[in-house]
C-alpha positions in Angstrom: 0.1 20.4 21.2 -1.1 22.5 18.7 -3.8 21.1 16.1 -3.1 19.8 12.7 -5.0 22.5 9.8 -4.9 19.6 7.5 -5.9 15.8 6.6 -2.2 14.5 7.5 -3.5 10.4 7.4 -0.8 9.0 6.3 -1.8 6.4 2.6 -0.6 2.8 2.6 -0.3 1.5 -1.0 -1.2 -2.2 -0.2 -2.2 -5.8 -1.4 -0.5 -9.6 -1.7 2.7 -9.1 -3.5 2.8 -9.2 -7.3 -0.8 -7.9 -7.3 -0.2 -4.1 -8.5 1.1 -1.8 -5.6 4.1 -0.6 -7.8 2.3 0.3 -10.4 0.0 2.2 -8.2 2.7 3.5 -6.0 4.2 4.9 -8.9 1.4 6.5 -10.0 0.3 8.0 -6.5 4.4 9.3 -6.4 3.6 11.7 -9.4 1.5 13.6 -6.6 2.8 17.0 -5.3 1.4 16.8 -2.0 2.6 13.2 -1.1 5.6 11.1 -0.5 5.3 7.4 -1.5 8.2 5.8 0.3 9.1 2.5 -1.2 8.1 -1.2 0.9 10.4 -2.2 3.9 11.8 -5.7 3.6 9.8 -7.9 5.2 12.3 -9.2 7.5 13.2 -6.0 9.5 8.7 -4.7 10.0 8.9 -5.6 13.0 12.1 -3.1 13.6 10.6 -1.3 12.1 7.6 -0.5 14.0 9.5 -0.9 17.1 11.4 2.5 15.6 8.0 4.1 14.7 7.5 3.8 18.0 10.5 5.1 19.6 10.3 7.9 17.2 6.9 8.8 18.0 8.2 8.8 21.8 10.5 11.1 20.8 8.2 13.3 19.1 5.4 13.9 21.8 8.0 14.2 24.3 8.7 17.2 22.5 12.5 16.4 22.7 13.4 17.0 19.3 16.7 18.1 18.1 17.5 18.7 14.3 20.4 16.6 14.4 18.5 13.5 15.6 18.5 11.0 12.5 18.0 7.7 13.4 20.4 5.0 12.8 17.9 2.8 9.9 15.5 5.2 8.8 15.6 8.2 6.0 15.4 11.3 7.1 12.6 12.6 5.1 10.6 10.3 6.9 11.5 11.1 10.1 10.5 15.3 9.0 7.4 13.8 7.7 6.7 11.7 10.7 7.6 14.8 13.1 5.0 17.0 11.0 1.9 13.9 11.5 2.7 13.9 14.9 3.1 17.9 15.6 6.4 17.5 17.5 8.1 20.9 18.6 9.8 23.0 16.8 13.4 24.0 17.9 11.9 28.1 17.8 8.4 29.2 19.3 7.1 30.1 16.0 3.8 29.2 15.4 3.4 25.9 13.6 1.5 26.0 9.9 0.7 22.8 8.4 -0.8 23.7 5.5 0.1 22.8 2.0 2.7 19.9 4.1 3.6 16.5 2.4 1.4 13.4 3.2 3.2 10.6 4.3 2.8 7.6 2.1 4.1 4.1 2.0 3.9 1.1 -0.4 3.9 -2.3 1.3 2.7 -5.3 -0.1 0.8 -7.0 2.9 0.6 -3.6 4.9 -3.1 -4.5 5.3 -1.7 -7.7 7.2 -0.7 -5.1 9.8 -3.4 -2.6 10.1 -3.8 -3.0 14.1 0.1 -2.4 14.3 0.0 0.8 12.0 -3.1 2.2 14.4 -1.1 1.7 17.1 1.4 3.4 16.4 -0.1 6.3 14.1 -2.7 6.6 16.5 -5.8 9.2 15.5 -3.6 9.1 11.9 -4.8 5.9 11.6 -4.1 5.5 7.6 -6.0 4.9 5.0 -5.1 1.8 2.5 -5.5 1.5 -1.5 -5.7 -2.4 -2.1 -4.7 -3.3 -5.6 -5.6 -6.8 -7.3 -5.8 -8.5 -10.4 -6.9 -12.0 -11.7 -5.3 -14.2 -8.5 -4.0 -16.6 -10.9 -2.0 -14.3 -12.9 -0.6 -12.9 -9.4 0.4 -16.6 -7.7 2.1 -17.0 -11.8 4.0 -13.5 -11.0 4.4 -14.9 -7.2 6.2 -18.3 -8.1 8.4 -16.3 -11.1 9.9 -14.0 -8.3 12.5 -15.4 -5.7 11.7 -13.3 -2.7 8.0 -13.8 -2.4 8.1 -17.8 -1.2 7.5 -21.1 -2.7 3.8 -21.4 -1.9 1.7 -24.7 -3.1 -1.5 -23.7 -4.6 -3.6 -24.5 -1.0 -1.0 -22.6 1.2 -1.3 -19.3 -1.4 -5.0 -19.8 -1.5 -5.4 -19.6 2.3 -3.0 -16.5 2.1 -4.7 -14.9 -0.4 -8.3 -15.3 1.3 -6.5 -13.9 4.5 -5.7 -10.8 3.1 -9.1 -10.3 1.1 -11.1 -10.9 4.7 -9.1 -8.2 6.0 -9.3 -6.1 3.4 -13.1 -6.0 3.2 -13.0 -5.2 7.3 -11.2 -2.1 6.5 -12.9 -1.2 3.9 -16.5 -2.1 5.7 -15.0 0.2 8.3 -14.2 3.1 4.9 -10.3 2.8 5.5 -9.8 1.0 2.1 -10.6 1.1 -1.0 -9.8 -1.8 -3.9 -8.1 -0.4 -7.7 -8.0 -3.4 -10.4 -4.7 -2.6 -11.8 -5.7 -5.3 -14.7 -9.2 -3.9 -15.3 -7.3 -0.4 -15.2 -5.4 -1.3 -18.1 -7.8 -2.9 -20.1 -10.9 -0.4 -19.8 -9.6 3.4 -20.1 -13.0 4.7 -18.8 -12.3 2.6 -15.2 -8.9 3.9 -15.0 -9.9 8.0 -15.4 -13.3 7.1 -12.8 -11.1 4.8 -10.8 -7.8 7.3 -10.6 -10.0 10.2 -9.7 -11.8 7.9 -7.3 -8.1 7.6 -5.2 -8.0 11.2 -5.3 -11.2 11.7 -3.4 -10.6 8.4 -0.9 -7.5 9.7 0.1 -8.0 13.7 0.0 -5.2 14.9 -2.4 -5.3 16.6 -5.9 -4.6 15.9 -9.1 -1.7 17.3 -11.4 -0.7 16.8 -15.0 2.2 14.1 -14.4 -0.7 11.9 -12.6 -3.4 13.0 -15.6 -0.6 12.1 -17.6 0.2 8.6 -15.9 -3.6 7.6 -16.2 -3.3 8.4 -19.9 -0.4 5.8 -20.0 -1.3 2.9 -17.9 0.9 0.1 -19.1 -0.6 -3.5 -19.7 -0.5 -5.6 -16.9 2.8 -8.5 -17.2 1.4 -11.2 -15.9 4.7 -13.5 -15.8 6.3 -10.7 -14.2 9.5 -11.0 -17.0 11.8 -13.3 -16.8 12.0 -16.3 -14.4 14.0 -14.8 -11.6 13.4 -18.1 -8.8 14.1 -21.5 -8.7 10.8 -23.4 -9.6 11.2 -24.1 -13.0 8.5 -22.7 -15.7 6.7 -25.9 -16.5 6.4 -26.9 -12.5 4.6 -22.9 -12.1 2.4 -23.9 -14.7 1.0 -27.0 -13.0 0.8 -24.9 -10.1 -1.0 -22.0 -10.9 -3.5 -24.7 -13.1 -4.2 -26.6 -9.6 -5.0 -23.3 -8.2 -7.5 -22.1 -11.0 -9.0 -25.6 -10.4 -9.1 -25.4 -6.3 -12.6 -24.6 -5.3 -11.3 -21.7 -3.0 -10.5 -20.2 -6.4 -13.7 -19.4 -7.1 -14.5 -18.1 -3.3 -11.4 -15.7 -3.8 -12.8 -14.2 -6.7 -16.5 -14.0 -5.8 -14.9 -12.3 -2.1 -12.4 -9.9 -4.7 -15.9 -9.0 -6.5 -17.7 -8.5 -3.6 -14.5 -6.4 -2.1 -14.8 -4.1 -5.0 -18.4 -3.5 -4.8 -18.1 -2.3 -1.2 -19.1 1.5 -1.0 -15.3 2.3 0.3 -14.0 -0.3 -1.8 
């Protein structure tokens, strides 16, 4: 198989839901030489990875054919996955992967699954950005929003200290690295070190649509708009008060601090 010219690690956007990985998805998207595909639903990851797998089969097997297109999966991301993993070509022509897309994904709890995506991405293990904000204000957001579970304040705390203890393993290890969407967009000079601080972790360049995106960092929501679940407002108020109160509150956020201060981090 012939060697890769360039970095081709493919960038996970990651971090509990309701924490920030839009925002920052949406800002990595304005990149030219990346392709942020949008989260999987929960539910079908594990199909997911079982296709990953099968495609990446498929790929080293060199049995490529231009009309294969999996059934469940875009096509983009199947070229983009075929370039990563330097399947054949249909000609002999010599392959070039210079100045190719980077393969980029945002998935709230992707760090959850690290030893999944290395298994199947192999030496292109990825690299993760982990976003977070005040936990309080994301278990508000959390509770607002349907989809992302009825969690009493203990249950989300234990979740929540779950993903930070893997976080800081990766990022011990320099595959992750933390952005404070909330600090972003309350202290301008964090957001121009801190955006230019993804560019280098993850080896791609800037342009002016992401220069301009920094400029016009939107203020973090912390409800997350309008009540779109079934707990009603006052009961997530009581909630998210218990939680400030819980003393593994206070561990989260000295674990978030120490997260950030990590030299990959």
């Amino acid at each position: 198989m012939a060697p890769i010219s360039r970095p081709t690690r493919p960038v996970i956007v990651c971090g509990v839901a309701r924490s920030g990985t839009t925002r920052l998805g949406e800002l990595l998207s304005e990149l030219d030489d990346v392709v942020i595909f949008p989260e999987m639903d929960p539910t079908h990851v594990p199909a997911q990875f079982d296709l990953l797998r099968q495609l990446r089969a498929t790929f080293q097997a060199q049995t490529w054919r231009i009309e294969f297109t999996p059934e469940g999966i875009d096509a983009r991301l199947v070229e983009l996955l075929r370039r990563i993993w330097g399947a054949g070509r249909v000609t002999s022509e010599p392959r070039d992967d210079v100045g190719q897309l980077r393969f980029g994904l945002k998935q709230p709890h992707a760090e959850e699954r690290h030893v999944e995506f290395t298994e199947v991405l192999g030496q292109y293990r990825p690299v993760y950005v982990y976003t977070v904000r005040e936990p309080g204000a994301i278990y508000h957001s959390t509770l607002r929003m349907a989809a992302f579970g009825d969690y009493q304040p203990d249950e989300y705390a234990d979740r929540f200290l779950q993903s930070v203890d893997i976080a800081s393993k990766l990022a011990g290890e320099g595959d992750l690295m933390v952005f404070d969407v909330a600090e972003a967009a309350g202290d301008p000079r964090y957001r121009t070190r801190r955006a230019q601080d993804v560019l280098t972790f993850i080896g791609l360049r800037s342009n002016d649509r992401y220069r301009n995106q920094v400029e016009r960092w939107p203020l973090v929501n912390e409800s997350g708009g309008k009540n779109r679940g079934p707990i009603a407002d006052e009961e997530i108020q009581r909630r998210v008060a218990a939680f400030r109160r819980d003393p593994r509150y206070g561990e989260l956020q000295e674990r978030i601090v120490a997260l950030k201060s990590t030299r990959s981090g």
